[in-house]
PDB file of N, CA, C and O in Angstrom:
ATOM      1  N   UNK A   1      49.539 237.329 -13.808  1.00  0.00           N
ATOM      2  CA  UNK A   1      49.528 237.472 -15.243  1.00  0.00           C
ATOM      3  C   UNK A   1      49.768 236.132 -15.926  1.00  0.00           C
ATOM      4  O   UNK A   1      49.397 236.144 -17.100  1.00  0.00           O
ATOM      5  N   UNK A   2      50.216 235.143 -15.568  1.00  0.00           N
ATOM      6  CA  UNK A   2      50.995 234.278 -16.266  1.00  0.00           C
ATOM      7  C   UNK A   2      49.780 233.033 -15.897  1.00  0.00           C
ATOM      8  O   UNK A   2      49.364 232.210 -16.712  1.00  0.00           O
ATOM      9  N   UNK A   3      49.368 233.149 -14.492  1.00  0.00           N
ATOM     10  CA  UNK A   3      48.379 232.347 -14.329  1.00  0.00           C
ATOM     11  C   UNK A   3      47.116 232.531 -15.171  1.00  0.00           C
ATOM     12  O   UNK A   3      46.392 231.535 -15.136  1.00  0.00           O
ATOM     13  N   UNK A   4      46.763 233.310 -15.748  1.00  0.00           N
ATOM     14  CA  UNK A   4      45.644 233.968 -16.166  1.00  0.00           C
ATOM     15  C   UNK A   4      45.936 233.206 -17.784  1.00  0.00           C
ATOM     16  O   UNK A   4      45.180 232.651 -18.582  1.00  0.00           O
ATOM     17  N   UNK A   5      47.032 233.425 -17.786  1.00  0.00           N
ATOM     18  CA  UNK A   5      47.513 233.004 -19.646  1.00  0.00           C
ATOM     19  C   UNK A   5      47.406 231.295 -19.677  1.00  0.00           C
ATOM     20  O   UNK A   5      47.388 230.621 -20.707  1.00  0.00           O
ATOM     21  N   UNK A   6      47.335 230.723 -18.148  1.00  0.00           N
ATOM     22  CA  UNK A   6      47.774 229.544 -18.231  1.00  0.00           C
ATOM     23  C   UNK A   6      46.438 229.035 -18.152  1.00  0.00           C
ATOM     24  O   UNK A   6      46.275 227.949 -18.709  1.00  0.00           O
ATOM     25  N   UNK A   7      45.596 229.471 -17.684  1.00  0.00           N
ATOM     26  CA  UNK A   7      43.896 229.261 -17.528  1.00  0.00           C
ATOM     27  C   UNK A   7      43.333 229.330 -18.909  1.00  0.00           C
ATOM     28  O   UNK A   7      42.408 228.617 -19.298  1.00  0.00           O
ATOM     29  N   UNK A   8      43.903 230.166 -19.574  1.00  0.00           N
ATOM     30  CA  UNK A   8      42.618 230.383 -20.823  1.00  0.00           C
ATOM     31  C   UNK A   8      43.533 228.993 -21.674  1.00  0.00           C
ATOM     32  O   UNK A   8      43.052 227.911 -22.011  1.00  0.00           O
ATOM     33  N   UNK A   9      44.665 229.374 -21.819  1.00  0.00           N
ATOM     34  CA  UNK A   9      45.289 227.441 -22.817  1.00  0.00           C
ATOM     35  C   UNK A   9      45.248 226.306 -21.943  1.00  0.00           C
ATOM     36  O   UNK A   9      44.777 225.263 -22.396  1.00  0.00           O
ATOM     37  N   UNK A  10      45.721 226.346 -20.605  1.00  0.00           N
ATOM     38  CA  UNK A  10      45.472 224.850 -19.799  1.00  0.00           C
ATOM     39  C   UNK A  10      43.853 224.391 -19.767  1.00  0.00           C
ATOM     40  O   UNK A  10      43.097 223.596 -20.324  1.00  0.00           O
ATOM     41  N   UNK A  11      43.840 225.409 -18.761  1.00  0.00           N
ATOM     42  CA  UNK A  11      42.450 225.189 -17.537  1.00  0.00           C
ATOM     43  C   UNK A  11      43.518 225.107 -16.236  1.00  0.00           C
ATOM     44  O   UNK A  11      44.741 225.004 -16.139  1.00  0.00           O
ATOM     45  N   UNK A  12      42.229 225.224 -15.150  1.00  0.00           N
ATOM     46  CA  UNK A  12      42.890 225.512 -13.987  1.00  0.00           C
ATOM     47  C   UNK A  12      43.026 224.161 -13.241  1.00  0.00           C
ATOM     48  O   UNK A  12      43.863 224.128 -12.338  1.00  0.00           O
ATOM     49  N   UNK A  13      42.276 222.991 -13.515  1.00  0.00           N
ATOM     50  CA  UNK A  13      42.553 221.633 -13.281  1.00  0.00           C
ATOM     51  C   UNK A  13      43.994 221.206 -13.601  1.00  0.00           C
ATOM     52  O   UNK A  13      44.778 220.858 -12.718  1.00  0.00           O
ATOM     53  N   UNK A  14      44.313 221.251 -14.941  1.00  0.00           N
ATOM     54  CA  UNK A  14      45.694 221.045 -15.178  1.00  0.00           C
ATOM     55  C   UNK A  14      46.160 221.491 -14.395  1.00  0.00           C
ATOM     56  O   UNK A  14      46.599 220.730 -13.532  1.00  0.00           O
ATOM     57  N   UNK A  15      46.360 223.044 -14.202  1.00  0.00           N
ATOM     58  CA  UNK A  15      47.397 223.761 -13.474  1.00  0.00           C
ATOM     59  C   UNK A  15      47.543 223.268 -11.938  1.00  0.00           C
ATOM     60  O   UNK A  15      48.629 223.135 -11.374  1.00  0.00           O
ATOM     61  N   UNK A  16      46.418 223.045 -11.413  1.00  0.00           N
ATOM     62  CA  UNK A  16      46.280 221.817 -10.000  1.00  0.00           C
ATOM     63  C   UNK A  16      46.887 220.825 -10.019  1.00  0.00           C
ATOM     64  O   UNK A  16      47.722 220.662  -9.130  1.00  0.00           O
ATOM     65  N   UNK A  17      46.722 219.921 -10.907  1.00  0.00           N
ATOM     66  CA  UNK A  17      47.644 219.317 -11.297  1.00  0.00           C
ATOM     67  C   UNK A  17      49.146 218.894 -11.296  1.00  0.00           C
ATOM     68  O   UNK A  17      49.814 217.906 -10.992  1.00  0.00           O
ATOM     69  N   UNK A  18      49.334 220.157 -11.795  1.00  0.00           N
ATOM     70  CA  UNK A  18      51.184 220.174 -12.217  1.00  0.00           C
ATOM     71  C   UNK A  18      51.426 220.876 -11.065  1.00  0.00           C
ATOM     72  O   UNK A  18      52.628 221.067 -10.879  1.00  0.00           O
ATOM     73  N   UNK A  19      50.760 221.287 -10.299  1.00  0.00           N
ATOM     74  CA  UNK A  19      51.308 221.934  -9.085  1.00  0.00           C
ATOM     75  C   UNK A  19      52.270 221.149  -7.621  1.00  0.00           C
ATOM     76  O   UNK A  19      53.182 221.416  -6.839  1.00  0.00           O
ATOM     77  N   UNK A  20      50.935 219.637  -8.092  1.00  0.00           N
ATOM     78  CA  UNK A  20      50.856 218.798  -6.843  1.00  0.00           C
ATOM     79  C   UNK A  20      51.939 217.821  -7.518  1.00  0.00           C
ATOM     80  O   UNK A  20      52.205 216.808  -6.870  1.00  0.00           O
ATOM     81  N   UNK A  21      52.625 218.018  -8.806  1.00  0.00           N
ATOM     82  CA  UNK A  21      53.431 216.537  -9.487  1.00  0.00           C
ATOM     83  C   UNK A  21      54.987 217.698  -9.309  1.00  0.00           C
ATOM     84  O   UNK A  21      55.999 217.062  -9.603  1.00  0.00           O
ATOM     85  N   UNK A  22      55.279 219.093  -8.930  1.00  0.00           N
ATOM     86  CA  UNK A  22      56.125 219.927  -9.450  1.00  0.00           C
ATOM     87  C   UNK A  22      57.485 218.923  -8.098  1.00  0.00           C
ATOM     88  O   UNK A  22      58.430 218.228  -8.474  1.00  0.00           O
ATOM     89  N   UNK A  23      57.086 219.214  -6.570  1.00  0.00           N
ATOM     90  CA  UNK A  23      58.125 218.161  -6.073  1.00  0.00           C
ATOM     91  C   UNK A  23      58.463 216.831  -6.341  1.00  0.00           C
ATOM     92  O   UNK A  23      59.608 216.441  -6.116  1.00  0.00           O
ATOM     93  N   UNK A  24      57.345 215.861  -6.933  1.00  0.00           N
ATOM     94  CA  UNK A  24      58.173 214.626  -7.084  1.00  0.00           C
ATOM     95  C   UNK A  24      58.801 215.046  -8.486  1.00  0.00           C
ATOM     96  O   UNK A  24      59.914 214.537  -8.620  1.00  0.00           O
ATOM     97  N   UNK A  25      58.560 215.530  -9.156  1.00  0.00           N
ATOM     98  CA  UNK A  25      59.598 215.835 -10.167  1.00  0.00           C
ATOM     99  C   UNK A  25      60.618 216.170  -9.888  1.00  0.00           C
ATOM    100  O   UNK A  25      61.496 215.693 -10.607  1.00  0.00           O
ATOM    101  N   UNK A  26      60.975 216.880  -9.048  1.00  0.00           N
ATOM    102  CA  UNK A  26      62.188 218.011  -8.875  1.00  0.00           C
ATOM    103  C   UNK A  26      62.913 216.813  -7.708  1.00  0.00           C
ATOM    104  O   UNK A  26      64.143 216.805  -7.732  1.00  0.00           O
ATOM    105  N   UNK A  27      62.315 215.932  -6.820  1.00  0.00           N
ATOM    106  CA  UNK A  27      62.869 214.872  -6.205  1.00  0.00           C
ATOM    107  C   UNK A  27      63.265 213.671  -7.443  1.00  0.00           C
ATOM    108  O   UNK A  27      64.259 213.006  -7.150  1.00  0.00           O
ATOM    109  N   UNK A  28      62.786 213.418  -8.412  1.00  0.00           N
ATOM    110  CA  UNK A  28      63.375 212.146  -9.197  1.00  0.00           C
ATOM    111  C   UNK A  28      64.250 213.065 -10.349  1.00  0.00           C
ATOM    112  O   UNK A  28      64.984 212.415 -11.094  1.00  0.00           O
ATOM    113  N   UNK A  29      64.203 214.491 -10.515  1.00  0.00           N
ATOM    114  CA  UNK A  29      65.415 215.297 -11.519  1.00  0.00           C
ATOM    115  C   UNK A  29      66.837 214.776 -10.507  1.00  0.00           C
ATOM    116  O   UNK A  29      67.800 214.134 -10.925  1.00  0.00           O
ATOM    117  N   UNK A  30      66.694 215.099  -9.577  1.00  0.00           N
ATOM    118  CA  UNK A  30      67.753 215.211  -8.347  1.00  0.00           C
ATOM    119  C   UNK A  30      68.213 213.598  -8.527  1.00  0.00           C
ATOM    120  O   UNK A  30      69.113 213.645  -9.367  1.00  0.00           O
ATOM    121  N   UNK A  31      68.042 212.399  -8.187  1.00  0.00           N
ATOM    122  CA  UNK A  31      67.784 211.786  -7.973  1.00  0.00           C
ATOM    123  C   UNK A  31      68.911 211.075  -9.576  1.00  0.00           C
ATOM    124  O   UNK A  31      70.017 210.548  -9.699  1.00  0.00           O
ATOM    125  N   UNK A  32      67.766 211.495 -10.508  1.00  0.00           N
ATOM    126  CA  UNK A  32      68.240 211.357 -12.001  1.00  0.00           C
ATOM    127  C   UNK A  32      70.104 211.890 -12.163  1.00  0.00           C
ATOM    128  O   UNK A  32      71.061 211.170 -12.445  1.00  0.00           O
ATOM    129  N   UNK A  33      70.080 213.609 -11.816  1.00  0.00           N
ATOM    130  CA  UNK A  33      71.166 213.924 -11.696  1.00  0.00           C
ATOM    131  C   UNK A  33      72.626 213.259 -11.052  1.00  0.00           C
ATOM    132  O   UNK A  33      73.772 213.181 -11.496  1.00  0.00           O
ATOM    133  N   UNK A  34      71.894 212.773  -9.627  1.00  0.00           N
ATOM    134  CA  UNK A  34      72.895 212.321  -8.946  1.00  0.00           C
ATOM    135  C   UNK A  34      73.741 210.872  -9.655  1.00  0.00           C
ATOM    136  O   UNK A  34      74.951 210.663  -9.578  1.00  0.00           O
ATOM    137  N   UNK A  35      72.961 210.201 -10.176  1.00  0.00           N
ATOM    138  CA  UNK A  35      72.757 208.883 -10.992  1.00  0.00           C
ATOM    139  C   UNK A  35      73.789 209.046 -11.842  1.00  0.00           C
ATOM    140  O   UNK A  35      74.812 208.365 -11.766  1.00  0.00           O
ATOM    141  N   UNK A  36      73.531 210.280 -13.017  1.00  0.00           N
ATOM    142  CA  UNK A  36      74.544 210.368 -14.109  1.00  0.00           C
ATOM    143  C   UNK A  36      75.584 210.609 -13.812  1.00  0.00           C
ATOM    144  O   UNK A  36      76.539 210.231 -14.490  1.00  0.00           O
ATOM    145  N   UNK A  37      75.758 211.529 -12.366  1.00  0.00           N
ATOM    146  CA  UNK A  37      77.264 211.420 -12.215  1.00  0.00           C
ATOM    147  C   UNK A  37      77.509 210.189 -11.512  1.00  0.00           C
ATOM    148  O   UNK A  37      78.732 210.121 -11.398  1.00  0.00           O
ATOM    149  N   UNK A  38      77.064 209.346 -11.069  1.00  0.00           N
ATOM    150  CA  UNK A  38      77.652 208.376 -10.558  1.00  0.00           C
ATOM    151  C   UNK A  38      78.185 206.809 -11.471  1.00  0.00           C
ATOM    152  O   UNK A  38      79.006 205.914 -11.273  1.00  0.00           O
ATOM    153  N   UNK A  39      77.397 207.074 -12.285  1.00  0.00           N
ATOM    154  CA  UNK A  39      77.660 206.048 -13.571  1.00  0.00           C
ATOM    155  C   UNK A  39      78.137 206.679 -14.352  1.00  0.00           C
ATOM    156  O   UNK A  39      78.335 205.828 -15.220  1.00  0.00           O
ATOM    157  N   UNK A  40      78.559 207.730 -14.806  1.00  0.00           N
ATOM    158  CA  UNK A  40      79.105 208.288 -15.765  1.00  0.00           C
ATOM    159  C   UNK A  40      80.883 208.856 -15.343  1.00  0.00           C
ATOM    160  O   UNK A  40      81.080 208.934 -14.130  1.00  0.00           O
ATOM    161  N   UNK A  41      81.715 209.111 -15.968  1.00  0.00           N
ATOM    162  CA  UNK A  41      83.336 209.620 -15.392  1.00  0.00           C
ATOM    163  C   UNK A  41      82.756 210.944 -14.626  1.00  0.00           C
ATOM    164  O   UNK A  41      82.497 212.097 -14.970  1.00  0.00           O
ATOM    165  N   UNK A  42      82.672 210.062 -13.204  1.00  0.00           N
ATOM    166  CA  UNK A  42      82.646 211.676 -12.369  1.00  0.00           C
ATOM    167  C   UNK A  42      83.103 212.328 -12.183  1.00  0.00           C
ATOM    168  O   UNK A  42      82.573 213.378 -11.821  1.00  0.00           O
ATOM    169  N   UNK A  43      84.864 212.140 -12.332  1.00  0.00           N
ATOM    170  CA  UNK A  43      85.924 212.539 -12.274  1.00  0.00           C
ATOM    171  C   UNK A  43      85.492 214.092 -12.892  1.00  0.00           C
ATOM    172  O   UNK A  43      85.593 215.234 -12.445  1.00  0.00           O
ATOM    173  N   UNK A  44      84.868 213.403 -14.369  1.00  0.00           N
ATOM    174  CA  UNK A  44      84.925 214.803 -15.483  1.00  0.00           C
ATOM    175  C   UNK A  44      84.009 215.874 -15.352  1.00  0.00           C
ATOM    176  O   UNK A  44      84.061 216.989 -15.870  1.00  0.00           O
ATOM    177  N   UNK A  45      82.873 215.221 -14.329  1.00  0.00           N
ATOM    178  CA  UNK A  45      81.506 216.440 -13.979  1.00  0.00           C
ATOM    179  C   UNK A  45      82.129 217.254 -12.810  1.00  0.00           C
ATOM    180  O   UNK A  45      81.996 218.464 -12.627  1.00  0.00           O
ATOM    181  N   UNK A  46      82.897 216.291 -11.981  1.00  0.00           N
ATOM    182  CA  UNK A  46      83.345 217.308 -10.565  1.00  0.00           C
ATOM    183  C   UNK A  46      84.298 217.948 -10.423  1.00  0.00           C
ATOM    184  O   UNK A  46      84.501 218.693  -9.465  1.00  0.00           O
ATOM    185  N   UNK A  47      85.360 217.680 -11.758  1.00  0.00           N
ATOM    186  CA  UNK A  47      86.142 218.738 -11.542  1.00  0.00           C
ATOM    187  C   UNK A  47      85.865 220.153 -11.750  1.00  0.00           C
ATOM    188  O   UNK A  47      86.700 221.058 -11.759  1.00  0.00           O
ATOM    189  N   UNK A  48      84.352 220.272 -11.950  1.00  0.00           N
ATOM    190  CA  UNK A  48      83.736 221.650 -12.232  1.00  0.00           C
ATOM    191  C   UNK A  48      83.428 221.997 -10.738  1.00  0.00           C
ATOM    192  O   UNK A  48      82.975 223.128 -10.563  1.00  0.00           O
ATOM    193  N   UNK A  49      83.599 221.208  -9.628  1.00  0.00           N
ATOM    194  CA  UNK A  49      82.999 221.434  -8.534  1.00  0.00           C
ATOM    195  C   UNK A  49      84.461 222.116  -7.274  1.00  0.00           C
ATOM    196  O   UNK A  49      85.057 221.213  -6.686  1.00  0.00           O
ATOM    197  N   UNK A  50      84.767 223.088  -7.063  1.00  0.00           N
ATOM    198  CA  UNK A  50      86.006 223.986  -6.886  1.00  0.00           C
ATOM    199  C   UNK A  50      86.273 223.056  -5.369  1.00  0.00           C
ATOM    200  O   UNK A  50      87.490 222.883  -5.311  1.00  0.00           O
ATOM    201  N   UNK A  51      85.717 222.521  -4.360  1.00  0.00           N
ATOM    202  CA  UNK A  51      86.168 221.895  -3.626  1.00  0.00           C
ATOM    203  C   UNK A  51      86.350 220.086  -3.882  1.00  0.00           C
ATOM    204  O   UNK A  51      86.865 219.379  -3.015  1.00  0.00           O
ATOM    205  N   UNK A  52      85.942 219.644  -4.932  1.00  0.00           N
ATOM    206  CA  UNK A  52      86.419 218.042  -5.092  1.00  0.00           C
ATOM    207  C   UNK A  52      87.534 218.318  -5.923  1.00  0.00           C
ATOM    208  O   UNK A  52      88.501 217.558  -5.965  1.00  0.00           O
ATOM    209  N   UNK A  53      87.420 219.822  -6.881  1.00  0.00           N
ATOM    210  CA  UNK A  53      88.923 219.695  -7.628  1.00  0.00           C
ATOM    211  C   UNK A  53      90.139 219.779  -6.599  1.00  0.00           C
ATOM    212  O   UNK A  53      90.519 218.655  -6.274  1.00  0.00           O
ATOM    213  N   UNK A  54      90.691 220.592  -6.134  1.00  0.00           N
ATOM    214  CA  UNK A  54      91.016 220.258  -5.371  1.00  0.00           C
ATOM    215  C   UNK A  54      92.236 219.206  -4.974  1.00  0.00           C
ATOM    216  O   UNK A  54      93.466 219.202  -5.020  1.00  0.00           O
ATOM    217  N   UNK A  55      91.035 218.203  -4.503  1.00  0.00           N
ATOM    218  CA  UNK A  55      91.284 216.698  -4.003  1.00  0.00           C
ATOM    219  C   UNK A  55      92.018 216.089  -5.039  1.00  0.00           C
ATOM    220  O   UNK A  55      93.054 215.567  -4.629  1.00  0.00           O
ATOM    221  N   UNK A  56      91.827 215.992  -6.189  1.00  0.00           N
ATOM    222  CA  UNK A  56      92.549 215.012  -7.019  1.00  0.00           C
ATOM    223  C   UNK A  56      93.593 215.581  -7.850  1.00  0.00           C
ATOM    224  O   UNK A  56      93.846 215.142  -8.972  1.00  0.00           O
ATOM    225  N   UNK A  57      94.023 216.271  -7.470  1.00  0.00           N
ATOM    226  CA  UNK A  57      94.966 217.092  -8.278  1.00  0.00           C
ATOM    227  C   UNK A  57      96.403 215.973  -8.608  1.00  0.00           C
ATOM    228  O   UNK A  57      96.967 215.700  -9.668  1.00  0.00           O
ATOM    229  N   UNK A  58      96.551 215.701  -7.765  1.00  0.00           N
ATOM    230  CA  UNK A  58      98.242 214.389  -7.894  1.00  0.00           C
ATOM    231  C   UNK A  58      97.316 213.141  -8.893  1.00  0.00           C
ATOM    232  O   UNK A  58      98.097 212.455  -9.553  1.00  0.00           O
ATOM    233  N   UNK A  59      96.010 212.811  -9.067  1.00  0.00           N
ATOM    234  CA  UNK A  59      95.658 211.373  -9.030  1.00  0.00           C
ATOM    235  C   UNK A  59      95.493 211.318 -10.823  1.00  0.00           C
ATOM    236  O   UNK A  59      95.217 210.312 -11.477  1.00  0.00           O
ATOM    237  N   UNK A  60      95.758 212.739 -11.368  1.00  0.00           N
ATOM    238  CA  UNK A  60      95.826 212.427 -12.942  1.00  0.00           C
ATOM    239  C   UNK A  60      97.019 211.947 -13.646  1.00  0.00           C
ATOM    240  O   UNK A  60      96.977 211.735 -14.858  1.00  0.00           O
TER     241      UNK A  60
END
């Protein structure tokens, strides 16, 4: 159903397309993600993460 909707507004070239670009995307999102927490206070993204909290509990 959804392909059908995506044919009559894309075309099916596009949709070939975005098919063959959907992993390196989802490899440079990842990639992107990992980045912001690493330059950014990771401290503050991982204490959402129930095994690094944890770990730093004495270090605040």
């Amino acid at each position: 159903m959804v392909v059908k909707i995506l044919n009559k507004v894309v075309g099916a070239k596009y949709i070939s397309v975005l098919r063959t670009w959907v992993p390196n995307m989802v490899c440079w999102g990842t990639v992107g993600g990992v980045a912001l927490v690493h330059f950014t206070d990771w401290r503050l993204i991982l204490d959402w993460v129930p095994y690094v909290n944890g770990k730093f509990k004495n270090d605040k």
